[in-house]
N, CA, C and O atoms as a MOPAC input file, in Angstrom:
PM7 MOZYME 1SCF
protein

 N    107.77800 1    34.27000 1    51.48800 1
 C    106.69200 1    34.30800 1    52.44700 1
 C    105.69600 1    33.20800 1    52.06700 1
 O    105.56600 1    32.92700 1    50.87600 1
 N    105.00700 1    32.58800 1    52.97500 1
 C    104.11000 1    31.30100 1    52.85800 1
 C    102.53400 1    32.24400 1    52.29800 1
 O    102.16000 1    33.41200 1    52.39800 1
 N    102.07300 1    31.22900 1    51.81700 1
 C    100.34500 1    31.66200 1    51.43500 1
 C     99.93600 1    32.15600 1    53.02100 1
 O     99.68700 1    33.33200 1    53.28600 1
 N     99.91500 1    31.27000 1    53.83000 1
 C     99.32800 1    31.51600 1    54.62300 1
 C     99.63300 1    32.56400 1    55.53600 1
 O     98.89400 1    32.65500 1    56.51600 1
 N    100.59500 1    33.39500 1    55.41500 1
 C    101.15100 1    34.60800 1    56.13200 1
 C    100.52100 1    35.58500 1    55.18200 1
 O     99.80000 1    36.47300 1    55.63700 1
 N    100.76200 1    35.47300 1    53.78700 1
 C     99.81200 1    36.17600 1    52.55200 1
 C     98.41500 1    36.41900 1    53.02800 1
 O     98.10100 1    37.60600 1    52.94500 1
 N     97.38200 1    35.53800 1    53.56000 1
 C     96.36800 1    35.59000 1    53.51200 1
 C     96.25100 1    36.26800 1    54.97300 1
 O     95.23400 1    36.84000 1    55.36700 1
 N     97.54700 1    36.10800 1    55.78600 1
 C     96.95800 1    36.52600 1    57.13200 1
 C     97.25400 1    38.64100 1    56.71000 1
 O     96.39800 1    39.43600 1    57.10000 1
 N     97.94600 1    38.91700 1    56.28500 1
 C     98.37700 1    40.01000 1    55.88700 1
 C     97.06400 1    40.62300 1    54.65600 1
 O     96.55500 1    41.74000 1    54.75200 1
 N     96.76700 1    39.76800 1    53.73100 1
 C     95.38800 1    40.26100 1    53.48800 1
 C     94.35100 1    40.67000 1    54.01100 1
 O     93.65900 1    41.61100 1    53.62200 1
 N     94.14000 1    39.82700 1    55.13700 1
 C     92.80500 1    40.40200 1    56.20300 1
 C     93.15300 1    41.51800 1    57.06800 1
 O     92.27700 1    42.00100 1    57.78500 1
 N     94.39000 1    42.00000 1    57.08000 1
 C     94.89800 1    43.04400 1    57.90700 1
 C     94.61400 1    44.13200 1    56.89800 1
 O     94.08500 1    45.22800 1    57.07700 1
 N     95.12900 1    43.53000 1    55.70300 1
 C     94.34200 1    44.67500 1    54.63400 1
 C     93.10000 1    45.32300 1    54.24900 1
 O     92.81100 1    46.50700 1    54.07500 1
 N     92.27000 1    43.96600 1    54.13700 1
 C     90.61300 1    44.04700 1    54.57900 1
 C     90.30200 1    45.07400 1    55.45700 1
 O     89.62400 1    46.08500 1    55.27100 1
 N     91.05000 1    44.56900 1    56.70600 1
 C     90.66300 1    45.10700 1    58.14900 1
 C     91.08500 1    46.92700 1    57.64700 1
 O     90.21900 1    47.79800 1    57.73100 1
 N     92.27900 1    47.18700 1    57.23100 1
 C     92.46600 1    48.47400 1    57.49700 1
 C     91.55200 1    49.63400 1    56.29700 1
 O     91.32000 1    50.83700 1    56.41600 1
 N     91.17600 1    48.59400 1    55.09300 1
 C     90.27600 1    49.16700 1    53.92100 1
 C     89.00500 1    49.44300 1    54.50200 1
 O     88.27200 1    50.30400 1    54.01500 1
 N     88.66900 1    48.74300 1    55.56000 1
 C     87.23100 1    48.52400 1    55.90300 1
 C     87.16600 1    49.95400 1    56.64800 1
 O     86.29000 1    50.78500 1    56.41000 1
 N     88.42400 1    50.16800 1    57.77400 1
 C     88.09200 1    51.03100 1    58.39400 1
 C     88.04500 1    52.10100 1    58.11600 1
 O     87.14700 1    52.79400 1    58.59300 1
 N     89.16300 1    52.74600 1    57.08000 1
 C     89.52100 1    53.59800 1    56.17400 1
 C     87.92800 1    54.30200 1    55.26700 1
 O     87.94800 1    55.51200 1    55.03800 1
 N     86.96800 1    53.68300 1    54.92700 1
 C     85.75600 1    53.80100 1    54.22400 1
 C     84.53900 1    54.16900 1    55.63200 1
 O     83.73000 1    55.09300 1    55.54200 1
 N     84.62300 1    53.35300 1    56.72500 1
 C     83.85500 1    53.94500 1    58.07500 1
 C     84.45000 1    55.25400 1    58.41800 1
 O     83.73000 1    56.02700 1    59.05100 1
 N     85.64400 1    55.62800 1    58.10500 1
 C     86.36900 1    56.94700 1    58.51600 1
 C     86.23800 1    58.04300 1    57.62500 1
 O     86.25100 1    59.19600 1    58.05600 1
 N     86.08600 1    57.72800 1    56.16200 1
 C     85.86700 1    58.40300 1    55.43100 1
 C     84.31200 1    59.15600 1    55.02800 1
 O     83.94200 1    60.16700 1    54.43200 1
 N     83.73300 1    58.09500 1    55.68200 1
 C     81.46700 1    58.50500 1    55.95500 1
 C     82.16500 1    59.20500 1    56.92300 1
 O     82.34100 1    60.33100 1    56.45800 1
 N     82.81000 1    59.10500 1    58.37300 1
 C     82.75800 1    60.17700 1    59.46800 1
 C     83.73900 1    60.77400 1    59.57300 1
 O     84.34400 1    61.04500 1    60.61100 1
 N     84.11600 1    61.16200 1    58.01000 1
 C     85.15900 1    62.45100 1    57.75600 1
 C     84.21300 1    63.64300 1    57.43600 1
 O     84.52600 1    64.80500 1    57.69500 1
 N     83.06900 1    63.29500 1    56.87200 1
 C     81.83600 1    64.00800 1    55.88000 1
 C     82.51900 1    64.97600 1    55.25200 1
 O     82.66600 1    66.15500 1    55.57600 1
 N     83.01900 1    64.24200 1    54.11100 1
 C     83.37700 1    65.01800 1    53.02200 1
 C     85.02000 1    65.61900 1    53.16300 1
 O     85.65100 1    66.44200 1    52.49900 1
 N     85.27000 1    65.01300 1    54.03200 1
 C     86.61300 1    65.75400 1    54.68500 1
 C     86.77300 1    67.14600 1    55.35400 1
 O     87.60600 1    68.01900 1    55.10600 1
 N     85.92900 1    67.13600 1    56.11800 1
 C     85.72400 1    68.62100 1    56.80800 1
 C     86.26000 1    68.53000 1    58.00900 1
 O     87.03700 1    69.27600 1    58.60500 1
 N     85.72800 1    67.47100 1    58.31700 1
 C     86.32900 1    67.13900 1    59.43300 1
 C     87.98000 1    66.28600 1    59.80700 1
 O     88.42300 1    65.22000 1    59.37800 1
 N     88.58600 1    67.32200 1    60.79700 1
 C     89.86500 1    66.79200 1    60.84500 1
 C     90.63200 1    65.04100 1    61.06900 1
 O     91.48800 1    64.34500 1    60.52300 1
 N     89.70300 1    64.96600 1    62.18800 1
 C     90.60500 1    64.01100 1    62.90600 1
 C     90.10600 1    62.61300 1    61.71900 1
 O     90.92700 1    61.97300 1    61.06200 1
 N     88.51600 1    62.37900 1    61.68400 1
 C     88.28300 1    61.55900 1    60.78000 1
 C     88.95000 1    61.52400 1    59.32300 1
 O     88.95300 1    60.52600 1    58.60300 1
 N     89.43700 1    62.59600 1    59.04200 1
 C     90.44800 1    62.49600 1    57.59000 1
 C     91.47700 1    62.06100 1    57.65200 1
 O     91.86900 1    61.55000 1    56.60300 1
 N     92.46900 1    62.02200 1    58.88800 1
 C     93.80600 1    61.90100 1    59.31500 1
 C     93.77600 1    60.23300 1    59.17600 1
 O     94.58000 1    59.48900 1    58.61400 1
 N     92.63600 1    59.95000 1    59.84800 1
 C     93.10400 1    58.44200 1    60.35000 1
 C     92.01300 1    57.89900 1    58.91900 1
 O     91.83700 1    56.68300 1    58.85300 1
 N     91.48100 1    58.57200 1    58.08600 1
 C     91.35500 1    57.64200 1    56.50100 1
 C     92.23500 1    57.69200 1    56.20000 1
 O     92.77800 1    56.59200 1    56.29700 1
 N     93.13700 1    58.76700 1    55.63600 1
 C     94.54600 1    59.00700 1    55.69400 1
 C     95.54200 1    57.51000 1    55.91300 1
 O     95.72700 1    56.56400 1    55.14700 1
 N     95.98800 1    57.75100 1    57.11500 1
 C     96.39300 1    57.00800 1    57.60700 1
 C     96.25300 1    55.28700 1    57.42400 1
 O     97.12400 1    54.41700 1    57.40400 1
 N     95.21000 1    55.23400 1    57.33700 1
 C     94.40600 1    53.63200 1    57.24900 1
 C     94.51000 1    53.57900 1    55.64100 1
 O     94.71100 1    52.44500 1    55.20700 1
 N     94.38500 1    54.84700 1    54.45500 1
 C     94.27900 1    53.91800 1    53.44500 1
 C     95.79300 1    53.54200 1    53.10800 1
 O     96.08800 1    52.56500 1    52.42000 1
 N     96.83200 1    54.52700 1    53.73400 1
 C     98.21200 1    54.39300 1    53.38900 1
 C     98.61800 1    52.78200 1    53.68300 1
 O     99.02200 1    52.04200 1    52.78700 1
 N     98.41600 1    52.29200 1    55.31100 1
 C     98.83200 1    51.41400 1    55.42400 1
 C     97.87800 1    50.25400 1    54.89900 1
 O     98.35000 1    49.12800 1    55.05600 1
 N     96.51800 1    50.32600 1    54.25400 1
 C     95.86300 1    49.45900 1    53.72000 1
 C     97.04600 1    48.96400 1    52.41200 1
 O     97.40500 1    47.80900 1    52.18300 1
 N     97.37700 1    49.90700 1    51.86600 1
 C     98.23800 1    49.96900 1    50.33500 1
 C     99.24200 1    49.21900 1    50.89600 1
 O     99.40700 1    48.07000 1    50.48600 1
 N    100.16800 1    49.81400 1    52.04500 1
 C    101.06700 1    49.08100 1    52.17100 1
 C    100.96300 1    47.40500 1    51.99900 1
 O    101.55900 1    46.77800 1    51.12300 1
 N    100.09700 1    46.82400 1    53.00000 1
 C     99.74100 1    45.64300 1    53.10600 1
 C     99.56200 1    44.84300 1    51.75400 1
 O    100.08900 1    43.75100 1    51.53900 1
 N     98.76800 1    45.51400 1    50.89200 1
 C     98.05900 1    44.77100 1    49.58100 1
 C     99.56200 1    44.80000 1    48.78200 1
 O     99.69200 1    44.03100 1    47.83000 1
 N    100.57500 1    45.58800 1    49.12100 1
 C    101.80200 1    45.29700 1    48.24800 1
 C    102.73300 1    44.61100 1    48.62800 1
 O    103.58900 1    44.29100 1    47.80300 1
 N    102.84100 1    44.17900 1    50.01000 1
 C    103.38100 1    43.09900 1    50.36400 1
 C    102.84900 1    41.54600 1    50.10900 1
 O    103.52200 1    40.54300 1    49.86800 1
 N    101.22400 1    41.70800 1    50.26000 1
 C    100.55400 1    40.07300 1    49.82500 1
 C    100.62600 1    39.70700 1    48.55000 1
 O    100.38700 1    38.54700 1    48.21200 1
 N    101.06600 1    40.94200 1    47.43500 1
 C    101.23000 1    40.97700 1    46.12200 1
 C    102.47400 1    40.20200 1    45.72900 1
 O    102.45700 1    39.50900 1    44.71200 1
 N    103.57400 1    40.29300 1    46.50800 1
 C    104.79600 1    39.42800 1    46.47400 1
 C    104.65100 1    38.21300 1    46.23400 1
 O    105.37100 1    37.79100 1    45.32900 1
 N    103.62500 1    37.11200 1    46.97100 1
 C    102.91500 1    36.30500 1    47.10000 1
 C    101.93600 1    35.66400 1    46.35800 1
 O    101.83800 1    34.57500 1    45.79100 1
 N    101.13800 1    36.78300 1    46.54100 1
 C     99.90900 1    36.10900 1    45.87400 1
 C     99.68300 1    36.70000 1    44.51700 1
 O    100.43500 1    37.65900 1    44.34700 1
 N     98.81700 1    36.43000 1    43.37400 1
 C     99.21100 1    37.02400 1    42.31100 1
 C     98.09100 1    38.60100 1    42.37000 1
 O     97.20100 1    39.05300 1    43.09100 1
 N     98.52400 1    38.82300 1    41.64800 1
 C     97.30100 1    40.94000 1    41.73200 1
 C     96.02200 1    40.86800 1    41.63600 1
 O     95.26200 1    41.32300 1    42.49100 1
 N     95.64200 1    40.26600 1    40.54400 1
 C     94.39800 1    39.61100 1    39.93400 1
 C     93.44500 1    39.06800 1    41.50400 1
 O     92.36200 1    39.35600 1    42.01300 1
 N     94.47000 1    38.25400 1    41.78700 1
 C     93.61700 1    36.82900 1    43.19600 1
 C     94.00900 1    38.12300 1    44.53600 1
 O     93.59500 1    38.04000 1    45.69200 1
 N     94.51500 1    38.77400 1    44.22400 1
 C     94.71700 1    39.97000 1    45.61600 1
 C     93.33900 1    41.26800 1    45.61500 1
 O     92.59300 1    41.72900 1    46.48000 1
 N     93.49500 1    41.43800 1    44.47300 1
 C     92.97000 1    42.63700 1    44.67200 1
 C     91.38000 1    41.97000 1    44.69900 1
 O     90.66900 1    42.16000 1    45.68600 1
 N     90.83600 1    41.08000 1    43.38800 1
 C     89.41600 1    40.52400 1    44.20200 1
 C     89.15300 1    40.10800 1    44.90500 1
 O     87.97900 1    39.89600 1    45.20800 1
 N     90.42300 1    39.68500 1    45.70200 1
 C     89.60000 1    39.10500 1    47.37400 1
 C     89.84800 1    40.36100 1    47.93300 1
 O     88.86800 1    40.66200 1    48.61500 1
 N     90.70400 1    41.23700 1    47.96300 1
 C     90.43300 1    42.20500 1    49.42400 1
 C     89.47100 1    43.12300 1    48.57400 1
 O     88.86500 1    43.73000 1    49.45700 1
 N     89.08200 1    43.48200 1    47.60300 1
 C     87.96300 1    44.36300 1    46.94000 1
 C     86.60900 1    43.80200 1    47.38900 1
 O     85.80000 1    44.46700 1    48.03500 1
 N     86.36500 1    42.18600 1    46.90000 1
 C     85.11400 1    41.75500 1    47.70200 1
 C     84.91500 1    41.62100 1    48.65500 1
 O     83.76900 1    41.91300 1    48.99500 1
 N     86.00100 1    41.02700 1    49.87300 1
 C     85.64500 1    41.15800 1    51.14100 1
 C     85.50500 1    42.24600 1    51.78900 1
 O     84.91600 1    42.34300 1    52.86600 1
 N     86.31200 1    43.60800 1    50.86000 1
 C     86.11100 1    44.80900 1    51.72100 1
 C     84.75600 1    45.16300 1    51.41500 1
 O     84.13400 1    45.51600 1    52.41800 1
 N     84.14900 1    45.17900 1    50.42500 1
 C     82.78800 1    45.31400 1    50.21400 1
 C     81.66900 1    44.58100 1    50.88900 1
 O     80.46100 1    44.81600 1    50.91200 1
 N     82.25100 1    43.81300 1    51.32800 1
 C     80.89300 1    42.52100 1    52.54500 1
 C     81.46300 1    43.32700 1    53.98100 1
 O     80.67200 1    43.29200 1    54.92400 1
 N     82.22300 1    43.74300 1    54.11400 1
 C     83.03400 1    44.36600 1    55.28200 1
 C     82.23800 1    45.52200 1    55.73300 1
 O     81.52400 1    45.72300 1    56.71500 1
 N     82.55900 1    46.16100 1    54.78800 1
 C     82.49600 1    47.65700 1    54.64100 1
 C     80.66200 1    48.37700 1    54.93800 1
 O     80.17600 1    49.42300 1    55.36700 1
 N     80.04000 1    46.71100 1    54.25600 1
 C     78.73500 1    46.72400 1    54.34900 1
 C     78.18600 1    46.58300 1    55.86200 1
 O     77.53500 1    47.38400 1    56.53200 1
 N     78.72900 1    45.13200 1    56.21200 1
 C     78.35600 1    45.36600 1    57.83600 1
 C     78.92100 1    46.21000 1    58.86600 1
 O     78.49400 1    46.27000 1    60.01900 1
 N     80.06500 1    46.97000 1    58.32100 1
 C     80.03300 1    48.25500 1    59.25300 1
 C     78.57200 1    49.48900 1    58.97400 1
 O     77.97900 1    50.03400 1    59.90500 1
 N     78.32200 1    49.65200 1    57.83400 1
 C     77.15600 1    50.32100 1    57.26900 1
 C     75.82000 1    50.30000 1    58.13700 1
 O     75.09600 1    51.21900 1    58.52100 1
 N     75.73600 1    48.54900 1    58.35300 1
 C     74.92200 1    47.92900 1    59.13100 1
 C     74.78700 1    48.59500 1    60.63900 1
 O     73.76600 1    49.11100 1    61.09300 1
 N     75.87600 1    48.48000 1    61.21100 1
 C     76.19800 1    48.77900 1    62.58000 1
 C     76.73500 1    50.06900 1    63.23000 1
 O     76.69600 1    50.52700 1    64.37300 1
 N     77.23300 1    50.46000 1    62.10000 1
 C     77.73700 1    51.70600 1    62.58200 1
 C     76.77400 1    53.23400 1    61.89600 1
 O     76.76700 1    54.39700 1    62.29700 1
 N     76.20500 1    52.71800 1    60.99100 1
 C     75.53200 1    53.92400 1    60.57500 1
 C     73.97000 1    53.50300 1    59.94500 1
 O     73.13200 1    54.10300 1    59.27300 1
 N     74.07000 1    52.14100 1    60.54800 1
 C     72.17900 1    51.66800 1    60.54200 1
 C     71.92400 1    51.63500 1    59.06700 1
 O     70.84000 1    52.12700 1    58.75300 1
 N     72.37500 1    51.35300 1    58.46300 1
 C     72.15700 1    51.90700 1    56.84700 1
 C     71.86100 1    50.06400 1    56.39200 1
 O     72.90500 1    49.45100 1    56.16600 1
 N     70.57900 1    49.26700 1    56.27200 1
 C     70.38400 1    47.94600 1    56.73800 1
 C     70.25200 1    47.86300 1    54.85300 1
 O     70.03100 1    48.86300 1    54.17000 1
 N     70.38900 1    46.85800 1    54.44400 1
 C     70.68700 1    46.69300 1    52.72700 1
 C     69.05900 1    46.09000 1    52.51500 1
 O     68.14300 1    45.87200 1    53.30900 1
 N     69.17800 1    45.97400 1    51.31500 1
 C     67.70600 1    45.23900 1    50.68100 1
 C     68.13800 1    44.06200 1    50.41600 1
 O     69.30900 1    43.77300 1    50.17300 1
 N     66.90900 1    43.08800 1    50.46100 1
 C     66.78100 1    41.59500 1    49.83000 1
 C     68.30100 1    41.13500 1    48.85300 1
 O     69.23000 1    40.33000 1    48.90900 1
 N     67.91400 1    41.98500 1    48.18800 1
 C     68.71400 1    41.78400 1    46.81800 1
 C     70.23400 1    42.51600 1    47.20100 1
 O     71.18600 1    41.91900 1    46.69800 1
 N     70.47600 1    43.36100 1    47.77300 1
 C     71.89000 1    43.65900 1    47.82800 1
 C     72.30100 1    42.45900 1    48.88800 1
 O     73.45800 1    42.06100 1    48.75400 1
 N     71.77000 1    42.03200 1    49.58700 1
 C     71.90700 1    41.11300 1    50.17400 1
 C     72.89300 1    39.66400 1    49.89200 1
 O     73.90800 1    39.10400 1    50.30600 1
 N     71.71800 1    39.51400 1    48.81000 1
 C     72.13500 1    38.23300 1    47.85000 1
 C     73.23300 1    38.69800 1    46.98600 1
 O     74.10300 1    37.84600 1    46.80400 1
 N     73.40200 1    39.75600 1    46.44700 1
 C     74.31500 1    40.24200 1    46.03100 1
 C     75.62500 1    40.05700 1    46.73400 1
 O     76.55900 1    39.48200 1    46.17500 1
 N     75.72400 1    40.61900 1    48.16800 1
 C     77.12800 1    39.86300 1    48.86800 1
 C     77.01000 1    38.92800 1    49.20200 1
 O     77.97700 1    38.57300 1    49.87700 1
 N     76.06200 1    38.01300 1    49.07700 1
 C     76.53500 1    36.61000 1    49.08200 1
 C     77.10600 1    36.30200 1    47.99900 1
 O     77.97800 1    35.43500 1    48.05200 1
 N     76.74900 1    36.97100 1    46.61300 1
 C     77.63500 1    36.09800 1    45.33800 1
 C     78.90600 1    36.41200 1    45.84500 1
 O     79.73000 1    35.56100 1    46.18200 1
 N     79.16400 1    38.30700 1    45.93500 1
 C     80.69000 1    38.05800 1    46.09100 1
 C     81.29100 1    37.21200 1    47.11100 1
 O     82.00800 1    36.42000 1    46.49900 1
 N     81.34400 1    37.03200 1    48.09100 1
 C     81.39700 1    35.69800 1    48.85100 1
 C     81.48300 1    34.79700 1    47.94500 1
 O     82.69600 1    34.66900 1    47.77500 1
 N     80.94700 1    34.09200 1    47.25600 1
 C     81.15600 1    33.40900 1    46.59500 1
 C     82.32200 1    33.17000 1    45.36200 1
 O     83.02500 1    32.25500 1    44.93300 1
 N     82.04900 1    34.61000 1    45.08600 1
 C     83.71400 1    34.94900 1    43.95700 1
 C     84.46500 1    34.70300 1    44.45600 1
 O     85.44200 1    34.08000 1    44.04200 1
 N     84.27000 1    35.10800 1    45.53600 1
 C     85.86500 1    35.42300 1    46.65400 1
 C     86.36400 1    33.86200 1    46.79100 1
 O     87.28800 1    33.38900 1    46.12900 1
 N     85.62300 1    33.17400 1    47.72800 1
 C     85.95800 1    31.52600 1    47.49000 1
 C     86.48600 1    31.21500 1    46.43000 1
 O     87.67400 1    30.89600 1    46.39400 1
 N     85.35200 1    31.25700 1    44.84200 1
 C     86.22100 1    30.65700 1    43.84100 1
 C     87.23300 1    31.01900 1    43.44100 1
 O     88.07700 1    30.28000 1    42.93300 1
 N     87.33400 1    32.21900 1    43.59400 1
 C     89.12900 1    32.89600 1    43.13700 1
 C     90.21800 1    32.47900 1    43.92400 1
 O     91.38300 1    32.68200 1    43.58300 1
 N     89.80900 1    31.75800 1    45.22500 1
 C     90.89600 1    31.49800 1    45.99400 1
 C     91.09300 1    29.79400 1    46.07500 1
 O     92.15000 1    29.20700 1    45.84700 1
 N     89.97400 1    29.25000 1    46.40700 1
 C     90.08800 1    27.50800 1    46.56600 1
 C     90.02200 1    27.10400 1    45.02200 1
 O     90.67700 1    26.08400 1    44.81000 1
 N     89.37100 1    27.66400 1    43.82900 1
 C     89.30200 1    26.82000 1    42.60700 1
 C     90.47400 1    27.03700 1    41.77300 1
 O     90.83800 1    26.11400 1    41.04400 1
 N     91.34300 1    28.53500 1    41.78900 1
 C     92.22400 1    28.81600 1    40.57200 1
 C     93.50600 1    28.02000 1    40.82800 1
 O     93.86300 1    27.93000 1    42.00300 1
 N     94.07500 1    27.56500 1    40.09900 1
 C     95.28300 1    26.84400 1    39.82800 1
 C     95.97800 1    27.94000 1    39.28100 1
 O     95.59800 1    28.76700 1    38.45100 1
 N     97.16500 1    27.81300 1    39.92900 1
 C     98.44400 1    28.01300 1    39.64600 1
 C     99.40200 1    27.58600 1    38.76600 1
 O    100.54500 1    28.03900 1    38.82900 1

């Protein structure tokens, strides 16, 4: 498989981690059915994904990019979906990871 099918299969991972964590706030606590099913569901095939880009890409450069981007992710759903608006400083804070995330991907040599 090419990097670039890797990376497209990562953001599907992103995408399904992100949602999986919005489902899991409107599971509350897991009481609720339908919101548990589809965390459920979403973190299974999140896993799936991250073990296929793993073929690829190495674990280390996998798991901190979809860990940080799910965390800048995960945040602006926070933002939008449950108004929950960050401070100054957590702010700047996902900008570093953003920033990890870049260097782990454009600076590390292989």
């Amino acid at each position: 498989m090419s990097n670039i099918i890797a990376y497209i299969i990562l953001i599907l991972a992103v995408i399904l981690g992100t949602a999986a964590n919005g489902f899991a706030k409107s599971a509350n606590g897991f009481t609720l059915l339908i919101p548990s099913l589809l965390t459920a569901i979403t973190i299974v095939g999140c896993m799936f994904t991250l073990s296929i880009v793993m073929k690829t890409i190495p674990v280390g450069i996998t798991y901190a990019s979809f860990a940080g981007l799910c965390i800048v992710a995960t945040s602006i759903v926070g933002i939008y979906k449950f108004n929950q608006v960050p401070s100054l400083y957590s702010i700047i804070g996902l900008v570093f990871i953003i920033i990890g995330v870049l260097m782990v991907n454009l600076l590390e040599k292989n």
